[in-house]
C-alpha positions as CSV (number, residue, x, y, z in Angstrom):
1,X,42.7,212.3,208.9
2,X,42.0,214.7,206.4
3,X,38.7,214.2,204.6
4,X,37.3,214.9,201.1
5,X,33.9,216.6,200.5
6,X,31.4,215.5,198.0
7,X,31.9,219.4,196.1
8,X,35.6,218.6,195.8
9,X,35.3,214.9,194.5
10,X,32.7,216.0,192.0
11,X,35.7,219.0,190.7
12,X,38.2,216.3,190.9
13,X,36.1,213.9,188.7
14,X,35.1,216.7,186.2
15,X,38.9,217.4,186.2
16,X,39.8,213.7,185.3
17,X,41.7,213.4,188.6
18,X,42.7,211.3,191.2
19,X,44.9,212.3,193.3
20,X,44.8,215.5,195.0
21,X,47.9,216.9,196.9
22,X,47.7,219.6,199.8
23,X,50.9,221.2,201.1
24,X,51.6,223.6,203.5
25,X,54.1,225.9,203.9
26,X,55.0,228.9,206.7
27,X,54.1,232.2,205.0
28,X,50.7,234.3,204.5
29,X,48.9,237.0,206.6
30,X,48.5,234.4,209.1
31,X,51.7,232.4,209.8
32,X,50.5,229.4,207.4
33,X,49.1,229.0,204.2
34,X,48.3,226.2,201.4
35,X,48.3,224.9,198.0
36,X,47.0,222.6,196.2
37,X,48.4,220.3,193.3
38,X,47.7,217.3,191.3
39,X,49.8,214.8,190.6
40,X,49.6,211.7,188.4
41,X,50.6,209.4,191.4
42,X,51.8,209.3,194.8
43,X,55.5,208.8,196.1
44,X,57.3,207.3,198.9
45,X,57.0,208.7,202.0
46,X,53.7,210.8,201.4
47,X,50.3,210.3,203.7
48,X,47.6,209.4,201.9
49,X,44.0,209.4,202.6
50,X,41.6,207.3,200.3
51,X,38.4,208.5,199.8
52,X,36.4,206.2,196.9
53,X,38.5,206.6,194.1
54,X,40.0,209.8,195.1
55,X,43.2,210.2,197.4
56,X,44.6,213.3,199.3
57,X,47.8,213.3,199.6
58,X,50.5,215.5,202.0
59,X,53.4,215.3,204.1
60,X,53.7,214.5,208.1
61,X,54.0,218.6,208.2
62,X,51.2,219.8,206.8
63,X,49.1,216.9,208.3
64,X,50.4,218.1,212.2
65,X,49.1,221.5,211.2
66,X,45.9,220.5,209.0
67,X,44.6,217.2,210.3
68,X,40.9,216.7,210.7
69,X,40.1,219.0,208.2
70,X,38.2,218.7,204.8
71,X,39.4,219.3,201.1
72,X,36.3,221.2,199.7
73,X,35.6,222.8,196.6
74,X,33.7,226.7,197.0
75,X,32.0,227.4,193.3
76,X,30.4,231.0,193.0
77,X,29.3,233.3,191.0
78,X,32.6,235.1,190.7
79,X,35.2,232.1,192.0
80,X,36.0,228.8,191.9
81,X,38.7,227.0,194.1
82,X,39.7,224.2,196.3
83,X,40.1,225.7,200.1
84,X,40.2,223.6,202.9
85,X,38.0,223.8,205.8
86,X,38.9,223.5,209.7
87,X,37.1,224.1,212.8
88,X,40.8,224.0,214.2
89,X,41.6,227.3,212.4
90,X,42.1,230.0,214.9
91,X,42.0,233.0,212.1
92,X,41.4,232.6,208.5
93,X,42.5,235.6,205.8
94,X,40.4,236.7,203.3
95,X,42.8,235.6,200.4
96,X,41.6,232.2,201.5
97,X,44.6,230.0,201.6
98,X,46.6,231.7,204.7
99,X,45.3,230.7,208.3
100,X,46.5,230.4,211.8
101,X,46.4,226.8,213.3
């Protein structure tokens, strides 16, 4: 499961969207990192969770590396971005999308 917090469905709705979609990829200071994207619908073969009217959606690989973690949505003074959240991270980098699962 990957879940959805109420800062990130908030962005999403002020956005206009419904569908959020989180990949990951090898690379980064730590072995993994992510992206975000967000497409107009989902396709066959992606893992989606439904949360309200919102969905995440990824791919059996990033899920085995990411699962039981939350989609959030960090707003401060000086930044603004979707991150995702994980007590299952070993290491985190301070770019904020690279980690070590």
């Amino acid at each position: 499961m990957i879940y959805l917090s109420q800062n990130a469905a908030d962005k999403m709705n002020q956005m206009n969207k419904n569908f959020i979609k989180v990949k990951v990829f090898f690379g980064g200071c730590n072995g993994f990192k992510y992206e975000f994207s967000f497409p107009q619908s989902c396709n066959e073969g992606d893992i989606i969770f439904k949360h309200g009217s919102k969905s995440i959606i990824t791919d059996q690989f990033t899920l085995s590396r990411i699962s039981e973690s939350t989609v959030d949505f960090l707003e401060e003074l000086m930044e603004e971005r979707f991150l995702i959240t994980s007590s299952n991270f070993k290491k985190t980098c301070h770019c904020g999308t690279s980690f070590k699962a």
